[in-house]
DOVEXMAR-622028 format. One record per residue (C-alpha): residue in one letter; x, y, z. Coordinates in steps of 0.05 Angstrom, whole numbers, plus 5000, padded with zeros to 4 digits. Last residue first. Layout:
N
AXYZ ...
This chain:
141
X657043874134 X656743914055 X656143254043 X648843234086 X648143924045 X648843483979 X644942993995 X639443324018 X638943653955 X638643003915 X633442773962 X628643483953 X630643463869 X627642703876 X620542883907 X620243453862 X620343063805 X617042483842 X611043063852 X610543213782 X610642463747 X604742343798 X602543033770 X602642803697 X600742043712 X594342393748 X593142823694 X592642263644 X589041823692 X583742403682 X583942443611 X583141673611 X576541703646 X573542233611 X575841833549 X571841213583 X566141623595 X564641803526 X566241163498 X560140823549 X556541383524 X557341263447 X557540563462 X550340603489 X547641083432 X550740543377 X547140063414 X540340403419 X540940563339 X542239943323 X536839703362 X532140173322 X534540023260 X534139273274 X527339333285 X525939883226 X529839353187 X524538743208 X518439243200 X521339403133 X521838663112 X515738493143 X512639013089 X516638703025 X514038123051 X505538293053 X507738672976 X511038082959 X504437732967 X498838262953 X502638252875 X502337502867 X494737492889 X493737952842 X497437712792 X493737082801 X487237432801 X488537722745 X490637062698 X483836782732 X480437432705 X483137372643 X482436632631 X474236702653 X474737302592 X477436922545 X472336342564 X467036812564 X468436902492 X469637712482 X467238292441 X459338172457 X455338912430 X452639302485 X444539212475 X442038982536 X439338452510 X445438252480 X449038412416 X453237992370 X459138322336 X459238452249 X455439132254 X460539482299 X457740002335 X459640762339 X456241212383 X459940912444 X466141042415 X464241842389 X461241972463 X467741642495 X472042082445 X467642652459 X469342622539 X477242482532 X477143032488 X473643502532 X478443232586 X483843392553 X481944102548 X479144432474 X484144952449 X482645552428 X485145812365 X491646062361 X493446712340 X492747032401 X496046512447 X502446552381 X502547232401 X503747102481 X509546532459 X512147032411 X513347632462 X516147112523 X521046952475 X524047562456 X523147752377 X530347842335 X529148242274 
């Protein structure tokens, strides 16, 4: 007997017992941790139990605070670098607008020589027929 999906997934909601959210879990972990102490560690005044020499603990910061520092500095040239290339973008863009135009009106340009070759070419035509006509009535007479 085949069951559609959507049927089993809803039955298998009912069957289920609820389930506690992630952050519930998150929450009675923490409670469970800090409920739990371990006998052999010192404790302080305070009473939070010592799990690191402060030396460890100086090197880890200063190991941090290197990274850190590290970190801040490619991220300060990694952000010149895309103010330089929004720059050159930019003027890219500009020039590539100007030789767009300056194309633009140079094709203009060249259709219109074009027709003005044509209809130079035109009016010799004509101008050539008129002579070669002449010629022959000025033979004819």
């Amino acid at each position: 007997m085949h069951v559609p999906l959507a049927m089993a997934t809803h039955e298998q909601e009912h069957d289920d017992p609820p389930r506690p959210f992630s952050f519930d879990l998150t929450l009675e972990l923490e409670r469970q941790l800090d409920n739990e102490s371990n006998p052999n560690s010192p404790v302080d005044v305070t009473g939070r139990p010592h799990s690191l020499d402060s030396n460890v603990l100086a090197s880890i910061v200063t190991q941090l605070r290197l990274s850190l520092a590290d970190v801040t500095k490619e991220r300060d040239e990694l952000s010149q670098t895309v103010v330089e290339l929004r720059a050159r973008e930019a003027e890219t863009a500009d020039t590539l607008e100007h030789m767009t135009g300056k194309c633009s009106k140079m094709q203009e340009e060249l259709d219109n020589t074009r027709t003005k070759i044509k209809d130079d070419e035109d009016t010799i035509s004509i101008l050539r027929t008129k002579v070669e006509e002449s010629r022959f009535v000025s033979h004819l007479y």
